[in-house]
MDTraj code that builds the backbone (N, CA, C; nanometers):
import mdtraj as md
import numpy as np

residues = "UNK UNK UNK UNK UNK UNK UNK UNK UNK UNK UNK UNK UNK UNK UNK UNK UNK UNK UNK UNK UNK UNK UNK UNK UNK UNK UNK UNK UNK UNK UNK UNK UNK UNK UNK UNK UNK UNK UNK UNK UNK UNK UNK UNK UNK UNK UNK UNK UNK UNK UNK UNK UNK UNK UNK UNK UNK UNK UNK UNK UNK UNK UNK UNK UNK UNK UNK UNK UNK UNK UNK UNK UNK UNK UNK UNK UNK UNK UNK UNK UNK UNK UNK".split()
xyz = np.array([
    [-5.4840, 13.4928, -0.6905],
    [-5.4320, 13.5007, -0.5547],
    [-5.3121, 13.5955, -0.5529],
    [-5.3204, 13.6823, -0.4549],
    [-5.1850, 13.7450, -0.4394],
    [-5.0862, 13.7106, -0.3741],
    [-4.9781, 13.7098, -0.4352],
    [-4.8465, 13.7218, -0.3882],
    [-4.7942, 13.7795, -0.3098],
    [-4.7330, 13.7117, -0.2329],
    [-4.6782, 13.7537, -0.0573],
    [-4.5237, 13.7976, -0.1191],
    [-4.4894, 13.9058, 0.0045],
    [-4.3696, 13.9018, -0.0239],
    [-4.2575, 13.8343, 0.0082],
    [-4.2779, 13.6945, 0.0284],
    [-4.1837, 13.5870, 0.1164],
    [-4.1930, 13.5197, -0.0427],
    [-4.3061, 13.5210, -0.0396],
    [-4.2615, 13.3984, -0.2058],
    [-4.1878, 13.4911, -0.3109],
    [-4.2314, 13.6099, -0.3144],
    [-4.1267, 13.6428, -0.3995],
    [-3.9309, 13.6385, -0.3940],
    [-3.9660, 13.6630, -0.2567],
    [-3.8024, 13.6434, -0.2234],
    [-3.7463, 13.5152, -0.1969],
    [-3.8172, 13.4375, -0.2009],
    [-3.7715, 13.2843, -0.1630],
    [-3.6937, 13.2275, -0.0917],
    [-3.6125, 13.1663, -0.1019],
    [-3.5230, 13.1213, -0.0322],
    [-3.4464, 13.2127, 0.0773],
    [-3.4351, 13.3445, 0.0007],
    [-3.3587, 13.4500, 0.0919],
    [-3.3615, 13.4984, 0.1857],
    [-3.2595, 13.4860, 0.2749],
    [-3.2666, 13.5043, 0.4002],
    [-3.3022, 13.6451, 0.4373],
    [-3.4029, 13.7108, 0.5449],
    [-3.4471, 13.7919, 0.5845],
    [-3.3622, 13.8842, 0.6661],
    [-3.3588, 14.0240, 0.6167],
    [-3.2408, 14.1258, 0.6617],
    [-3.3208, 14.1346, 0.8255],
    [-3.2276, 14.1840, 0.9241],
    [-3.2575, 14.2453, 1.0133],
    [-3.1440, 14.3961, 1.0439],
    [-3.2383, 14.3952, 1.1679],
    [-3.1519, 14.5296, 1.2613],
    [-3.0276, 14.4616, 1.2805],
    [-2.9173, 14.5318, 1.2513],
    [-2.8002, 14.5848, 1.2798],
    [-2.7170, 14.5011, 1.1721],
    [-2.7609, 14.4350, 1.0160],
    [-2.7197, 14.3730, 0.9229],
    [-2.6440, 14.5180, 0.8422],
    [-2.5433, 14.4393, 0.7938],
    [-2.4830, 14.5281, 0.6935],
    [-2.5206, 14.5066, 0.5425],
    [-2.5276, 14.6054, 0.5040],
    [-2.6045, 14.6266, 0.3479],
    [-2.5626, 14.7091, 0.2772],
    [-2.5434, 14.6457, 0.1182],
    [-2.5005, 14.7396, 0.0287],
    [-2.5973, 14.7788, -0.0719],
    [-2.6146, 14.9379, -0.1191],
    [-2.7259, 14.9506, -0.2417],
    [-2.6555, 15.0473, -0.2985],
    [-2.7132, 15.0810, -0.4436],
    [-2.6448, 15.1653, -0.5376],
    [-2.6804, 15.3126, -0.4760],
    [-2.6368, 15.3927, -0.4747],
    [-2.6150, 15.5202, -0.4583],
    [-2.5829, 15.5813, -0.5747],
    [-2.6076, 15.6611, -0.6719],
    [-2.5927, 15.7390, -0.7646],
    [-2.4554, 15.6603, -0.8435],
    [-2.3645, 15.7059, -0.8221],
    [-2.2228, 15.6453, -0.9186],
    [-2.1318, 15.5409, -0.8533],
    [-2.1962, 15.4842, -0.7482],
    [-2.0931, 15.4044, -0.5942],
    [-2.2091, 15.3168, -0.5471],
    [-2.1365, 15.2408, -0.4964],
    [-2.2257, 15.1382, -0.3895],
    [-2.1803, 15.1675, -0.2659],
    [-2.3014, 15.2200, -0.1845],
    [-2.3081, 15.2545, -0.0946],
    [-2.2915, 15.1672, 0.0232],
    [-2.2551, 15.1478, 0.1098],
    [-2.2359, 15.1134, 0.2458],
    [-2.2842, 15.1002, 0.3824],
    [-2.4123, 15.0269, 0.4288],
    [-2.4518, 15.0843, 0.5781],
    [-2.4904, 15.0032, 0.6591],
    [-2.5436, 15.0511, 0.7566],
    [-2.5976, 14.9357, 0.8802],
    [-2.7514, 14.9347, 0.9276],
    [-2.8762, 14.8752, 0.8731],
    [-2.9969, 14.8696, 0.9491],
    [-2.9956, 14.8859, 1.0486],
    [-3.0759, 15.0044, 1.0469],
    [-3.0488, 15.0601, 1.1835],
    [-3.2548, 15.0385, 1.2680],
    [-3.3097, 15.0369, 1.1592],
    [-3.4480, 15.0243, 1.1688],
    [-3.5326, 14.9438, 1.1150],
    [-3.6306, 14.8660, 1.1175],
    [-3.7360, 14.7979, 1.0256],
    [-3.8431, 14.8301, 1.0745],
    [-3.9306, 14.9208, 0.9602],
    [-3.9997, 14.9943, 0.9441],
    [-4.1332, 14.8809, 0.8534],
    [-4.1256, 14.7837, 0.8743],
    [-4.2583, 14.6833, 0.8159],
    [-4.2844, 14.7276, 0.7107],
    [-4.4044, 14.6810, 0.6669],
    [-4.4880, 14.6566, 0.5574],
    [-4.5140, 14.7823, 0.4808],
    [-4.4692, 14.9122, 0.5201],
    [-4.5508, 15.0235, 0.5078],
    [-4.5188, 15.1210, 0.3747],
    [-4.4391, 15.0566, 0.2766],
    [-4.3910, 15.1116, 0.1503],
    [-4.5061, 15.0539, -0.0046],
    [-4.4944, 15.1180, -0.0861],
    [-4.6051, 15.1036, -0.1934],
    [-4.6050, 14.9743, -0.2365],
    [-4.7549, 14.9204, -0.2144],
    [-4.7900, 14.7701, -0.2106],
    [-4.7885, 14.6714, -0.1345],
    [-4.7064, 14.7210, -0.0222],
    [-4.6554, 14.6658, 0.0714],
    [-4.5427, 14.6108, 0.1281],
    [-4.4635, 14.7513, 0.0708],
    [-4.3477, 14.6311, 0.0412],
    [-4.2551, 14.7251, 0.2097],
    [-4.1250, 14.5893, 0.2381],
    [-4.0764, 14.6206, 0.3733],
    [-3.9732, 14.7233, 0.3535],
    [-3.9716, 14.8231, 0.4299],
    [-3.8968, 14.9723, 0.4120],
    [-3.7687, 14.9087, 0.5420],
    [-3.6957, 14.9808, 0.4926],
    [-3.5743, 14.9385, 0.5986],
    [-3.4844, 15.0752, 0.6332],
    [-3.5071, 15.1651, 0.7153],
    [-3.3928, 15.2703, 0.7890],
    [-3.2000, 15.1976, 0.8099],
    [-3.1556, 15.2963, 0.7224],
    [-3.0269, 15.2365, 0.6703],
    [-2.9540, 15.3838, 0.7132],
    [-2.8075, 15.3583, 0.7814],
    [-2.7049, 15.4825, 0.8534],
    [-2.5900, 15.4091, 0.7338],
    [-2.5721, 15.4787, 0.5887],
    [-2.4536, 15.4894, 0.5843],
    [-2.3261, 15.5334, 0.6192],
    [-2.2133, 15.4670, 0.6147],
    [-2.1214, 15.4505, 0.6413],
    [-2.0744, 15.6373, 0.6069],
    [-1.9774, 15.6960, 0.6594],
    [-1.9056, 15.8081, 0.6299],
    [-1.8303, 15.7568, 0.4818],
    [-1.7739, 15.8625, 0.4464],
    [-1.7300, 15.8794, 0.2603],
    [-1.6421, 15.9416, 0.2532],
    [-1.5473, 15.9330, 0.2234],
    [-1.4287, 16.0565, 0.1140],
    [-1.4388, 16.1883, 0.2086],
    [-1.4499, 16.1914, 0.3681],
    [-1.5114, 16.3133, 0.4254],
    [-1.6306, 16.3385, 0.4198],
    [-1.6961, 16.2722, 0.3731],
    [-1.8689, 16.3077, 0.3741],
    [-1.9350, 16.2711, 0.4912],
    [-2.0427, 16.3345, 0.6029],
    [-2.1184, 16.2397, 0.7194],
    [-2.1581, 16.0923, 0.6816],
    [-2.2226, 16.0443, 0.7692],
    [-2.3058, 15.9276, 0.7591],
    [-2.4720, 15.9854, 0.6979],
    [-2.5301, 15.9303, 0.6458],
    [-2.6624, 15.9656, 0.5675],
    [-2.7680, 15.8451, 0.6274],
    [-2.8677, 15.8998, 0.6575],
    [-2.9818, 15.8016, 0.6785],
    [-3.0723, 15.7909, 0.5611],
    [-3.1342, 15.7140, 0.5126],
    [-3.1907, 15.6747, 0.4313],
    [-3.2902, 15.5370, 0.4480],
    [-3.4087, 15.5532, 0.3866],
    [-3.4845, 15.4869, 0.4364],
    [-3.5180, 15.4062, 0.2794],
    [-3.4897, 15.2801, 0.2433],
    [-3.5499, 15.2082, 0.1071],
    [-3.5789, 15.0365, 0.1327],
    [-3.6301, 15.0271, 0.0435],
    [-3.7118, 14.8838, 0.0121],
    [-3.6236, 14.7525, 0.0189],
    [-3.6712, 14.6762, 0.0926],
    [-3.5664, 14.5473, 0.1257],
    [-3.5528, 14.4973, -0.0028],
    [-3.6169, 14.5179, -0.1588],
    [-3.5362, 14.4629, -0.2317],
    [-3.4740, 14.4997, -0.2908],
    [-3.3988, 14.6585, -0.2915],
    [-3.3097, 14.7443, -0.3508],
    [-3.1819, 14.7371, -0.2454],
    [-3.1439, 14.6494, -0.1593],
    [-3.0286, 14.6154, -0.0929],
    [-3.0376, 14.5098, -0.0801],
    [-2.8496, 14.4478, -0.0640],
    [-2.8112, 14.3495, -0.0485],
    [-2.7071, 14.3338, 0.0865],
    [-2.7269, 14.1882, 0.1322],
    [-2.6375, 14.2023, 0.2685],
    [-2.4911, 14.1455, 0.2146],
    [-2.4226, 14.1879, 0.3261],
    [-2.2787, 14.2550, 0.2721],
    [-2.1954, 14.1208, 0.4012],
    [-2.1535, 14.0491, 0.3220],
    [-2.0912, 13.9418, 0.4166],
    [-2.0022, 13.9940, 0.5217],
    [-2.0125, 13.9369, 0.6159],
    [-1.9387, 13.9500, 0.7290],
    [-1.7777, 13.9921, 0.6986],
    [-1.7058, 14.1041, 0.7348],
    [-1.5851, 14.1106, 0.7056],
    [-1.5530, 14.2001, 0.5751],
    [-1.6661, 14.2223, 0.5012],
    [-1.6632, 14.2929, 0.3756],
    [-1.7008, 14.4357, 0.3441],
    [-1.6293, 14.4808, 0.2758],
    [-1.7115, 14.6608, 0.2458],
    [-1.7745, 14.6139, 0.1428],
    [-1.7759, 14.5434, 0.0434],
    [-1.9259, 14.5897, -0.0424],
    [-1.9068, 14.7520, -0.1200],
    [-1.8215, 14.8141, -0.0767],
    [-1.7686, 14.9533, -0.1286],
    [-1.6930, 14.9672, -0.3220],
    [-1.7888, 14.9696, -0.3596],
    [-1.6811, 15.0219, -0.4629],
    [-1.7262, 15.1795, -0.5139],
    [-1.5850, 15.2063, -0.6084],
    [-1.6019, 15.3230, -0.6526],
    [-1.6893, 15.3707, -0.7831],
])
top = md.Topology()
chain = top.add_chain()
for i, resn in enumerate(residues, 1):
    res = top.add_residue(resn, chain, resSeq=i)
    for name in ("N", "CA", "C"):
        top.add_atom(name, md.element.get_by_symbol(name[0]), res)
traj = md.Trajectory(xyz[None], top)
């Protein structure tokens, strides 16, 4: 039988639009806000999520689009930012 992707994540609560989220970015943890949920439509099936990071050191905001299980939500009140 195959495995859903709810049992794999279990208990964990389900990201939505306009959640704040942190994922690794090259040498930093990156910073942003779901801006989109883009369903089922990533390899295997897995849920793709449209993410507007945060501006940087002078850098724009970056859109980026990755897999709900390569981010984490970023408690209320928190950057989640490190260097």
């Amino acid at each position: 039988m195959k495995r859903t992707t709810a049992s794999r994540r279990g208990s964990r609560r389900q990201l939505r639009v306009g959640d704040r989220v942190a994922f690794d970015m090259g040498t930093y943890r990156a910073v942003g806000e779901i801006t989109e949920d883009r369903g089922n439509i990533g390899v295997g099936g897995r849920r793709l999520l449209r993410i507007r990071t945060d501006a940087r050191d002078g850098l724009e905001s970056l859109w980026i689009e990755l897999p709900e299980e390569e981010v984490a939500a970023v408690p209320r009140g928190g950057s989640g930012a490190t260097a």
